[in-house]
N, C-alpha and C positions, 0 to 999 in steps of 0.2 A: 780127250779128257778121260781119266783114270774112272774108274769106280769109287775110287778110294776120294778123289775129289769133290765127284758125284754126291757121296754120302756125306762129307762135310756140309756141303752147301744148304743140304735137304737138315741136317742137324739145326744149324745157325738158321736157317728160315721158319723151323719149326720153332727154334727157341723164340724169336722174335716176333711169332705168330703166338706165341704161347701167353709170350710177354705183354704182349696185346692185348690179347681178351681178357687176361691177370688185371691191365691198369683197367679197360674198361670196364671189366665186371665191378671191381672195386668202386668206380667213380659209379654206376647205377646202382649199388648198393648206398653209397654214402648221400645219392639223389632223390632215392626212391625210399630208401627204408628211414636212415638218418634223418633226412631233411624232408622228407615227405608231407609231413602234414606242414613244413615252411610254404612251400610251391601251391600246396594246394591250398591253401589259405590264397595265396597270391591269384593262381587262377580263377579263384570264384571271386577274389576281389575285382577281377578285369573285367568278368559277365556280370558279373552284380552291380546293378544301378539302384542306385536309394535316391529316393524322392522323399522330403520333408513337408507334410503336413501341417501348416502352421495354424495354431486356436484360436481359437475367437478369444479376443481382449475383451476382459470385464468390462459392463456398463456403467455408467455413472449417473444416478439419479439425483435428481435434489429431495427433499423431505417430501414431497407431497408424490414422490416416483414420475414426476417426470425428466424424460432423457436429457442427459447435459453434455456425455460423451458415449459413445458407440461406436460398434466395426460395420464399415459397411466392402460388397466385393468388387473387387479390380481387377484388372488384365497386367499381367508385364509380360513384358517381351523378352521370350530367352531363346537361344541359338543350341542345337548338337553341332559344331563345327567338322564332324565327322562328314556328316550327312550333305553339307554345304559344299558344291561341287564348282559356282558359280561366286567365287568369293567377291572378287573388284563389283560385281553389278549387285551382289545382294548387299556388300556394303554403303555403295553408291546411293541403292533406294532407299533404302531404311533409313539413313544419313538426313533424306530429302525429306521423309514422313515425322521420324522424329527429331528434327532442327538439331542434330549431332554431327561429331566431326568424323568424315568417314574413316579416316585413318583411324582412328580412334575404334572403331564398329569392324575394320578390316583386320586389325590386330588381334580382337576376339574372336573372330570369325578363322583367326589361321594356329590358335591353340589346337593341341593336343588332347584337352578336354572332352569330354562328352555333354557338358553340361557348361552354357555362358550365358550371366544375367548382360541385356542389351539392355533394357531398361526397365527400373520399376515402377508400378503403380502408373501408368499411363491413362489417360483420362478416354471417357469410351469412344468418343468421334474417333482417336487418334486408335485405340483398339481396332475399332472398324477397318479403318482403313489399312491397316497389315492387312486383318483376314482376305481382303481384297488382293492384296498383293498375291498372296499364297506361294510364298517362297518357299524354295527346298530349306529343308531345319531347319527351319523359324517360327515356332511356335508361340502360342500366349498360356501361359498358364494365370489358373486363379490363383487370388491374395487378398487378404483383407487388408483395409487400411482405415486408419482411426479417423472419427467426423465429429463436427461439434456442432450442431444443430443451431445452435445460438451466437454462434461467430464469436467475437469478442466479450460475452459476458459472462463474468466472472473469471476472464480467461486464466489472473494470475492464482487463482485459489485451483484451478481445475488442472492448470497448465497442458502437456502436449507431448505424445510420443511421435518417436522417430522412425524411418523407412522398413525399420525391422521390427516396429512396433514396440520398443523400448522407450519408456518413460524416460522424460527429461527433464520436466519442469514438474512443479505443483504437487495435487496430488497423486499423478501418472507415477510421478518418480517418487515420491516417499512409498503406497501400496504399489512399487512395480511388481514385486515377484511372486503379488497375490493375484492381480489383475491380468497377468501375462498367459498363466497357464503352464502347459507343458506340449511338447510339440510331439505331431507322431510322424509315422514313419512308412512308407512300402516299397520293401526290399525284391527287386526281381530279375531273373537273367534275362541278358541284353547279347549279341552277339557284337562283332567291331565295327558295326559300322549303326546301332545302336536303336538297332528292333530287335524285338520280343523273341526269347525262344521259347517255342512252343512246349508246352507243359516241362517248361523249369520251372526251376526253384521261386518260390512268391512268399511274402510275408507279410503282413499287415498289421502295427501296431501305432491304436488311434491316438489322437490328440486330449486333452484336457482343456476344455475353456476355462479361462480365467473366474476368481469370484467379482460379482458386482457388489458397490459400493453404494450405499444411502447416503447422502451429505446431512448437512444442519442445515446448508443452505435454501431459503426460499425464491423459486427463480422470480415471483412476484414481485418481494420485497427487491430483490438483484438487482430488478429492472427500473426499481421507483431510485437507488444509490444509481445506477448507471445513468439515467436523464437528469437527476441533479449536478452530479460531476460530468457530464458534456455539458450543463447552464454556467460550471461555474469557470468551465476551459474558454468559453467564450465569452462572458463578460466580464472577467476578470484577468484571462488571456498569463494565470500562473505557469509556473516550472515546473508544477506537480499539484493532485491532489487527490486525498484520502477520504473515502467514507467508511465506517464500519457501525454495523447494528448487533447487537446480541440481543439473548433472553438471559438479563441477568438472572433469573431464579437455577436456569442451566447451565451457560459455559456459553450455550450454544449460539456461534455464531452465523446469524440469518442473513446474512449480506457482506462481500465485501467486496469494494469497488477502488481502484486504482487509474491515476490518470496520468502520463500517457500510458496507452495499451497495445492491445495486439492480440490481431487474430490469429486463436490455435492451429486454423485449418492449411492458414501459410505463414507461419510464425517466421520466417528467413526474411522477410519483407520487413522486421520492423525489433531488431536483434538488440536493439542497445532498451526496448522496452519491456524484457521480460522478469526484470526484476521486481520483487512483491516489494512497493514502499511499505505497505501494511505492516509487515514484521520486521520488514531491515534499515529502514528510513530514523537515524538517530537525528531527535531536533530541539531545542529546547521548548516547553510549556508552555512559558510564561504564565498568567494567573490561573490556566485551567490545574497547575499543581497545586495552586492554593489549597484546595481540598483536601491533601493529604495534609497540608499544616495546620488548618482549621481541626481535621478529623483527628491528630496525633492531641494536640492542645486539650481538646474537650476529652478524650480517652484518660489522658493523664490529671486532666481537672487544674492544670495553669488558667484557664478561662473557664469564664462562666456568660450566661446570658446578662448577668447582673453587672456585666465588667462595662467599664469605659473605656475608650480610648481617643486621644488627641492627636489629630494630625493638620500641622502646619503648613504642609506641603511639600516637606524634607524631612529628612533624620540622617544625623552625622553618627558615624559608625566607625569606630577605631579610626577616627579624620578622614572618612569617607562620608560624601553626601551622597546619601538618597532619596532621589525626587519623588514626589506622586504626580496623579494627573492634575493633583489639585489639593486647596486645604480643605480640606471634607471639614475641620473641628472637630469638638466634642462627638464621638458615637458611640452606640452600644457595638455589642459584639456581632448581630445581625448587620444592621449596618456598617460595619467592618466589610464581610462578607457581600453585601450587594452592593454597595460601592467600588471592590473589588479593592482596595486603599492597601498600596504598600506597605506605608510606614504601618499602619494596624498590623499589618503580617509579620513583621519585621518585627513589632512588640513581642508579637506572641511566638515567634522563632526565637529570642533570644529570651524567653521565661522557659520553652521546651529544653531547652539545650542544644549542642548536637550528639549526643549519645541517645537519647531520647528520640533523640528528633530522627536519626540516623535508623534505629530501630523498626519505626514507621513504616520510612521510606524503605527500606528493606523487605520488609512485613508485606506491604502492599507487590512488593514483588519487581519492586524496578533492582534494576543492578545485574541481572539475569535473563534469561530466555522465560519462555510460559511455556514451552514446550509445546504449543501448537504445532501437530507434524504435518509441517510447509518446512520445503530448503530453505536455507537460508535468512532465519533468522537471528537477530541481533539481540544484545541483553540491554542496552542503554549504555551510557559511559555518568557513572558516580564518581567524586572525588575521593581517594582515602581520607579517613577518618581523620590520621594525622596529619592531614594537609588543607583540614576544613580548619582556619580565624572566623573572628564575628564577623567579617565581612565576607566572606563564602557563605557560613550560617545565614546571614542575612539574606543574599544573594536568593540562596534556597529555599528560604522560606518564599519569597514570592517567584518560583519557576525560572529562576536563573540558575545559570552554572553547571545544571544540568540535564542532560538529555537521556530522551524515551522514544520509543517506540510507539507506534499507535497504538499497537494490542494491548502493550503494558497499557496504557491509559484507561482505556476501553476497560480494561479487567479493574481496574483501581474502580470505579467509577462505579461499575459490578456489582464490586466489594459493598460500596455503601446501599446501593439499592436491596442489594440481598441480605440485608440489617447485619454487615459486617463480615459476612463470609466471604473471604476469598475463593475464585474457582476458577482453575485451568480450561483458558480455552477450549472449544470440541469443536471440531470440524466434519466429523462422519459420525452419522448416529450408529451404524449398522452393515454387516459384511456377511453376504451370502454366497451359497457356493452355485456353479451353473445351474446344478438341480431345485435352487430356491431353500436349500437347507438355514438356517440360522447358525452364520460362523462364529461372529461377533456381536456383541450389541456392548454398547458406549454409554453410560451411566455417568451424572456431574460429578466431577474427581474436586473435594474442595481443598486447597493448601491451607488451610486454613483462617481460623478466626481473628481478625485482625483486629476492630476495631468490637465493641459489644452493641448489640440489639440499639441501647436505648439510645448510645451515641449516635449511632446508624441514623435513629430516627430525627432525632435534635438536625444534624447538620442539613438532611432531608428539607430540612421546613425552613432552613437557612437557603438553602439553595433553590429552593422553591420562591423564595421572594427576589434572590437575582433575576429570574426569567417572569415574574408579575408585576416587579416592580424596580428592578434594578437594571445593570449593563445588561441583562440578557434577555430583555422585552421584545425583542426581533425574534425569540423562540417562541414565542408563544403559541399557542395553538387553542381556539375556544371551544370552551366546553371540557377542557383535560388542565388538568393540577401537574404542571411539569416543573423538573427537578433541573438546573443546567447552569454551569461555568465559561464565560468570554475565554478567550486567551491572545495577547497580541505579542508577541515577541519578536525584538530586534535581532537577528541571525548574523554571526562571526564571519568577519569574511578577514584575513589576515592576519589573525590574531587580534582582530578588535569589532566591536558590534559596530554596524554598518545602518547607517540611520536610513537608509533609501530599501533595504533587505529585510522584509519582512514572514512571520510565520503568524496567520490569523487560524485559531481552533474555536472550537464549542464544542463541549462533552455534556450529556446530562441524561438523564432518565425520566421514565411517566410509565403510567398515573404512580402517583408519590403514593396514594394509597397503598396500589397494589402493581409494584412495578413489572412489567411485562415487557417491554423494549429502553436500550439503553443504544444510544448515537455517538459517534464521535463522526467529527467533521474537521481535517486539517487542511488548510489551502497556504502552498509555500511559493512563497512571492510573488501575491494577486499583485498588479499593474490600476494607479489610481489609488480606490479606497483600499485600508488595510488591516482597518479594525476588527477582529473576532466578532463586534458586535455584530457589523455593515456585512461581513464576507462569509461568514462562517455560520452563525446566526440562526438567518431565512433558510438557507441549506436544511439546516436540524428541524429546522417550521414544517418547511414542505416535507420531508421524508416523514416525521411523527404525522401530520397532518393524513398523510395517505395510507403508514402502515398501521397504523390504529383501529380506524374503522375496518379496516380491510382484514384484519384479526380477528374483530366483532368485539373489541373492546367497545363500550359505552361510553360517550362520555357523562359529565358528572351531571347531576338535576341543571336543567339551565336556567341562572336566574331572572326575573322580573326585569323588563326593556329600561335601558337606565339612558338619562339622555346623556348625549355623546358627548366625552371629555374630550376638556378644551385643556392643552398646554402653555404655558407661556413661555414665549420664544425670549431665549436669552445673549447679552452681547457679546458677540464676536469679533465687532471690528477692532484691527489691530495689531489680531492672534495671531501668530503660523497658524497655517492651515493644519497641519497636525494636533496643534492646541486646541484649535476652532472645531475639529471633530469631535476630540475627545469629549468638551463641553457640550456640544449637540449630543452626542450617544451619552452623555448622563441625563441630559432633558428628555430624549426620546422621540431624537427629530432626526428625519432623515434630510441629506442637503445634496446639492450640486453647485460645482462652479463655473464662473465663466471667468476667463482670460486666462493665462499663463502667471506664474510665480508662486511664491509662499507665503505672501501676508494678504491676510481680510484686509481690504479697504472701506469694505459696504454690502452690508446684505440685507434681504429682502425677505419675506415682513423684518421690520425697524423692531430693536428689541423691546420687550414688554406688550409685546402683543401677544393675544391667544389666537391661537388654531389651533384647526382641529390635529388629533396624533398621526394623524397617516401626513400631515402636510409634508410637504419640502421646500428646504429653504433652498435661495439663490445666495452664493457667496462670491465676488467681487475680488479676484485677484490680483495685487501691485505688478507687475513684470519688472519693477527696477529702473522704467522712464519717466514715462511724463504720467504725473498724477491726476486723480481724479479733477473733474471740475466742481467746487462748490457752490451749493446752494443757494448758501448765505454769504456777506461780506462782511467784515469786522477783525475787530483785532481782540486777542484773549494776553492773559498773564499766564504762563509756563510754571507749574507748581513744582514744588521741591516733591521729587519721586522718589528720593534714599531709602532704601530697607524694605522698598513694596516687593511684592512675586511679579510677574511676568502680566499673570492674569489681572491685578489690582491697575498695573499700571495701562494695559491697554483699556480698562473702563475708567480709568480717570480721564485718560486723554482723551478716548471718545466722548465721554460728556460733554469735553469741554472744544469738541469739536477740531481735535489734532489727530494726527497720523504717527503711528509708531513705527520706529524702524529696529528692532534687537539684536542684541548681538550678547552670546554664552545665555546660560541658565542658573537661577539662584533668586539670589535677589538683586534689587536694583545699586549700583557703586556710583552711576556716574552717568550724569547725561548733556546731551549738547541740542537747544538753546540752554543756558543757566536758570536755574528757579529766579521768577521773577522778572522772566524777560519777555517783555510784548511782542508778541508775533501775529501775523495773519490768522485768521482760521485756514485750518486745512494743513498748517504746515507738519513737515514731518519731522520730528522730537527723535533723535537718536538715543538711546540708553544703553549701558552697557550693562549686565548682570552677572555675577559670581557668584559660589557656593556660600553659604553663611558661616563656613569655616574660613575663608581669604576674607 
């Protein structure tokens, strides 16, 4: 080999030694100086392990500060899968302590991660026994988790957060991202296999606990709504039922109770009942809306105390009949009112108008939300204006046609207690921060004046005689002056009211003087009895009965021992047993039956007898077989029944010693034996009845 070879070779090696260190130098320039703080970002991200500090979720108190929701601390189980040397056996055990699928646990266990939740919030037995185990990278770290001290009460006004302590229901999730806080943080180097380096980098930045909430709620009061609606789930064995109490002079409301329910602390257990009926339950009224047509009537002065009114026991309406329970006759306007009398209502809806009449109802607040902050609230369903005839007005006037909510109700009801003023629900008086600082505080928001002072007061003293002396004598409570409206309504099932589907309410206020608690009571299709009066009623008894004095309201001077009224029992036989009610809860008797079907055969006391008002009658049910045995033996004449009501007709035949069989409502068309035809005693008289427009 030449020289001259030689030094080619050493040229082109040098060049490509030259070229060399050219590309590399270049690529540790464009890694180190370019990209350098990219990489080094990257690297500290690789040692750097951040560990999340989660806050303490605000508490929840009722008015008087005691606890309703709270954090209390827990163990979960999480995995460094680094660290985990022994995967199949640490999945195996873990699997076996926490009832999990190993695969499931060996999969986490073969990430890439440094950090795997195995499980949260583990209960402390099952804590315990990890620490037992003492597996390689398997630790427990702390966590708070939300508790409800009271289980089920009040659960849907308080409702429930979730495993990350995020609010979901009630008022968890309307105040979430007051009550949550803000989460901290400690940032520090870890090496790859995911322990400490020794004086690295650390950083520490703390947590914020949530603020706590004051409710309006009283857990006393909670508790007296919460045992009336378990009395009334089990003797009445309804689809649902609602209590709600306020202080009408504030908003504020002091109880609300829901049935069925569900506890916050394992809410997954009972998921189809966390919805609030209180605010989102649309249903019809029936007479407890009287109120607003009584209250609309007296504001615009179509009625007076001086007014009369006639009821037949019908009113035909654009060729529509409307029945009552009964022909009441001649009444005043009070008696309109404690009678509870359609056709009276129906008068005085179609003297309002519905523009008027529309205005009220509006005023009072249905058609819309109340803005009470709970999810999922409902506004009612109104008809448009242009789609109300006299026979929707009518409708409406006695709590047909359409639907509310309970709170609407409850707030309407309010309205008149608080001599007119309407007020938005409150459910939180007051909002502070961890340090006890004062965030918020909650003041009666009023929507305004709806009805004035002296109306306020008029209808007051009208509704005060329903509950002393009318449909609402099962409210009463002695020694308190109470305000309160029935309500029975037939419930739509297919696009038509369903006679076996019923909604029994009572809503009312006390002391009438100086109103301090207002009730509503809804029970949607109690089983048996169905009247407002029977169902809903005692309800509103017992709960005024116990949060009254328990307030340290008084009751009124009590007067002088009066000997004890005697009522006299009126006749039923004959009646449907629906009929036969309604006549009992206007006398002020309570009844029970024996046998199976729907007509009174026989009851007991015979009517025109006096007892005492607590009595109860026995009432005698036909099944559709073999009829009763009589007493006596003889034969009667079969009177001519044409043009009688229902009611007339079964006290003539009982007089006279016959059994009624009906068929439609109205008046009497047509019956079978003929007027004038001698029959046995006992026999059963068929009739047939029609509107008084056919």
């Amino acid at each position: 080999m030449t020289p001259l070879v030689i030094r080619r070779r050493i040229v082109v090696l040098f060049f490509f030694f030259a070229l060399g260190s050219l590309l590399l130098g270049g690529r540790l320039f464009f890694l180190q100086i370019l990209q350098g703080e990219v990489y080094q970002q990257q690297a500290l991200e690789q040692r750097l392990r951040e560990i999340y500090i989660q806050p303490s979720r605000g508490t929840i108190y009722d008015r008087e500060g005691r606890k309703l929701a709270f954090d209390i601390s827990v163990d979960s189980v999480v995995a460094n899968p680094v660290q985990v040397t022994e995967k199949e056996l640490t999945a195996q055990r873990l699997g076996e302590v926490l009832d999990m699928d190993r695969e499931e646990i060996l999969a986490k266990l073969s990430s890439n991660s440094a950090f795997e939740w195995i499980r949260r919030k583990v209960d402390p037995d099952t804590a315990q026994r990890i620490r037992e185990l003492d597996l390689e990278g398997i630790y427990l770290v702390e966590e708070t988790k939300r508790y409800y001290p009271e289980g089920a009460v009040a659960a849907h006004v308080i409702g429930f957060a979730g495993i990350d302590n995020q609010g979901l229901e009630g008022i968890e999730v309307t105040y979430d991202q007051l009550l949550r806080g803000s989460r901290g943080r400690v940032l520090g180097e870890a090496t790859a296999l995911g322990t400490d380096i020794p004086d690295g980098f650390k950083k520490y930045i703390p947590s914020r606990d949530g603020h706590n909430l004051i409710l309006t709620i009283d857990k006393v009061i909670q508790y007296i709504v919460e045992r009336q609606l378990d009395r009334i789930m089990l003797e009445y064995q309804p689809k649902s039922a609602v209590i709600i109490v306020t202080n009408p002079r504030t908003g504020e409301v002091l109880a609300m109770g829901v049935r069925p329910s569900y506890d916050p602390n394992d809410p997954l257990a009972n998921p189809d009942n966390w919805r609030n009926l209180a605010i989102w339950y649309n249903y019809e009224p029936g007479s407890t809306f009287k109120i607003v047509t009584a209250a609309a009537a007296l504001e615009e002065g179509v009625v007076s105390a001086r007014d009369s009114f006639f009821c037949s026991g019908a009113i035909t309406v654009a060729g529509s009949s409307i029945g009552c329970v009964s022909a009441h006759g001649s009444q005043s306007l009070a008696e309109v009112v404690k009678n509870s009398c359609n056709v009276g209502f129906v008068t005085i809806g179609q003297r309002l108008g519905k523009d008027d009449f529309y205005r009220y109802i509006e005023g009072f607040g249905f058609g819309k939300p109340t803005g009470i902050p709970l999810p999922g609230e409902e506004g009612g369903i109104l008809l448009p204006r242009n789609r109300v005839g006299p026979v929707e007005l009518a409708n409406n006037a006695f709590g047909h046609g359409i639907a509310v909510t309970p709170i609407q109700m409850i707030s309407m009801v309010g309205a008149v207690a608080n001599d007119g003023v309407l007020l938005q629900p409150q459910i939180v008086r007051e909002i502070y921060d961890h340090e006890g600082n004062l965030v918020q505080g909650f003041a009666p928001k009023p929507m305004g004046q709806v009805i004035s002072r002296q109306t306020a007061r008029e209808l007051a003293g009208y509704l005060q005689e329903v509950v002393a002396d009318g449909t609402g004598r099962g409210a009463a409570v002695e020694g308190y002056r109470l305000a309160g409206k029935t309500g029975t309504a037939q419930k739509i099932v297919d696009g038509r009211y369903a006679s076996d589907k019923h909604v029994a309410s009572f809503v009312g206020f006390g002391p009438v003087e100086d109103p301090q608690l207002a009730v509503l009571v809804v029970v949607d299709e109690p089983k048996g009895a169905y009247y407002g009066s029977l169902v809903a009623a005692p309800a509103f008894q017992a709960v005024m009965a116990e949060c009254l004095p328990y307030l340290g309201i008084p009751p009124a001077e009590k007067p002088a021992e009066e000997e004890e009224i005697l009522l006299t029992v009126p006749n039923v036989v004959n009646l449907p047993l629906a009929e036969a009610g309604t006549v009992l809860e206007e006398a002020g008797l309570d009844y029970r039956f024996e046998g199976e079907g729907t007509l009174v055969v026989d009851q007991i006391p015979k009517a025109g007898a006096r007892v005492p008002a607590s009595s109860e009658l026995i009432l005698y049910l036909w099944d559709g077989e073999e009829l009763p045995a009589q007493e006596e033996e003889g034969e009667v004449l079969v009177p001519n029944l044409q043009g009688m009501t229902i009611r007339e007709v079964a006290e003539t035949l009982s007089e006279l010693g016959l059994l009624l069989k009906p068929e439609g409502t109205g008046l009497a068309v047509a019956q079978e034996p003929e007027p004038l035809t001698q029959v046995p005693l006992g026999t059963m008289v068929e009739v047939r009845f029609a509107p008084p427009a056919e």
